[in-house]
Every structure is written in C-alpha cells, then in structure tokens.
Phi, psi and omega in degrees: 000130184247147193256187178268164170290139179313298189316324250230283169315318196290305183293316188301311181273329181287309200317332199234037134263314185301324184294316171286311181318315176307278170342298197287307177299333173286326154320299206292325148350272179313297188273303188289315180259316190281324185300319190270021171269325176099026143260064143278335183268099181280009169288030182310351176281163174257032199273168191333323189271334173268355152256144172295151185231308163276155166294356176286300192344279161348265175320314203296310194262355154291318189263008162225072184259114169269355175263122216225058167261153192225166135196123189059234190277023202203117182264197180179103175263160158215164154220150183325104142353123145317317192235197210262001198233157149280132134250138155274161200199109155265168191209094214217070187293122166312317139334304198265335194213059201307342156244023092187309197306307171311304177274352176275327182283319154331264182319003200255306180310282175350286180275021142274335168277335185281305189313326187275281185314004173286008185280315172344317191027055172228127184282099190240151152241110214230139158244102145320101202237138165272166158213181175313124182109338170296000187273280182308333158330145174254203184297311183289334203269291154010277185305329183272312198278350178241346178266006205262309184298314187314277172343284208309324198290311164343280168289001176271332199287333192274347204250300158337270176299345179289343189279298204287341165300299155002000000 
C-alpha cells in the first residue's frame, strides 16, 4: 500500500478546513448577523420579475387600469398582475423633473416603499407617473405622497376583491 505524499495530505486537509471555515462564516452571517440586524431578508432588488418591462406591460395597465390614486405630485395606475408577483413600472418624466439627481431619488424612493408594500400580496402591476411640482418636493415629503398613493391604491385592489368575493 503507498500512502500520499505529505503535500498532498497536507492540500486535503486545509480544502475541508476551507470548507468548514466557509460553513461556518456563512451561518455566523445568516443568523448571528444579518437576522438581528433585520437583513435577513436578502431580497433587496428590483429585478426583472418585479418591473414592467415592455410596451405590451406598460398598455396593459394604461389602457385598462381600474385602480386610480393620485397625491399630490404622483398619480399610481394599477391593475390585477399579468403574472403571480406586483410589478412597477415608472414613468418619471423629465418635463416634470428636471434634474437626473431628482428623477432618480423619486425612483429610488419609489422601489423602496413597493418592496415594503409586497407584504399585500396582492398581484397589481401598478404605474408610477410623476407630475408637475414633483422637482420640488423634498425626500420626506416624496416618500409621504408616494406611500400615501401606494396605501390607496392597496386599498381599492383590496376592496375591489373583497366585492367579488361576496
């Protein structure tokens, strides 16, 4: 019987050293640090399946939208999801918001009050339209007027099926 070579024995054992340190750092992560920090929930994205993506998307919920909320400086259309998730769709016009800084802290404010309102779980494909005065707005005010339309909208979708349930 030929035994290995020391190096060799040597490379075997840190890989399944490497393995457990990994195991370990991925845990002491997950539990000890991210849940009681409040990341655990590593969904944080905006990714393909939570945005309108195309002009079919778009029209579906313009030319038939029954849920209508408006405040202020923000209209928000929806309709029953195409598909089994909400999606958003912005529309953050440069007309209404002239600098780049501006239409982006909108949108950012946006797809952070929809990621906190996905607790609903009611499948809407919802449009975010800015309008005039929306430039001006600062962050808090932004964030009330769009979680205020978000809510409304919430609720008519909710009201709505609670009817057809009946």
């Amino acid at each position: 019987m030929v035994s290995e070579p020391g190096w060799r024995q040597n490379q075997a054992d840190s890989s399944s050293i490497d393995a457990e340190q990994k195991a370990a750092n991925v845990y002491l992560h997950k539990y000890l640090i991210a849940e009681p920090l409040g990341m655990g929930d590593f969904d944080h994205t905006f990714g393909r399946g939570k945005r309108l993506l195309n002009k079919h998307d778009y029209a579906h919920v313009f030319n038939q939208a029954q849920y209508k909320s408006s405040s202020g400086s923000f209209l928000v259309l929806a309709q029953p999801s195409l598909t089994s998730a909400s999606r958003l769709g912005l529309v953050v016009a440069k007309k209404h918001i002239k600098k780049a800084v501006g239409r982006n802290n909108v949108k950012r404010h946006a797809r952070e009050l929809f990621r906190q309102q996905k607790a609903s779980a009611l499948p809407l494909d919802m449009v975010l339209l800015s309008r005039t005065g929306a430039g001006q707005l600062d962050s808090s005010e932004i964030r009330q007027q769009l979680d205020r339309a978000f809510k409304k909208i919430i609720a008519q979708a909710s009201q709505s099926l609670n009817q057809h349930v009946e």
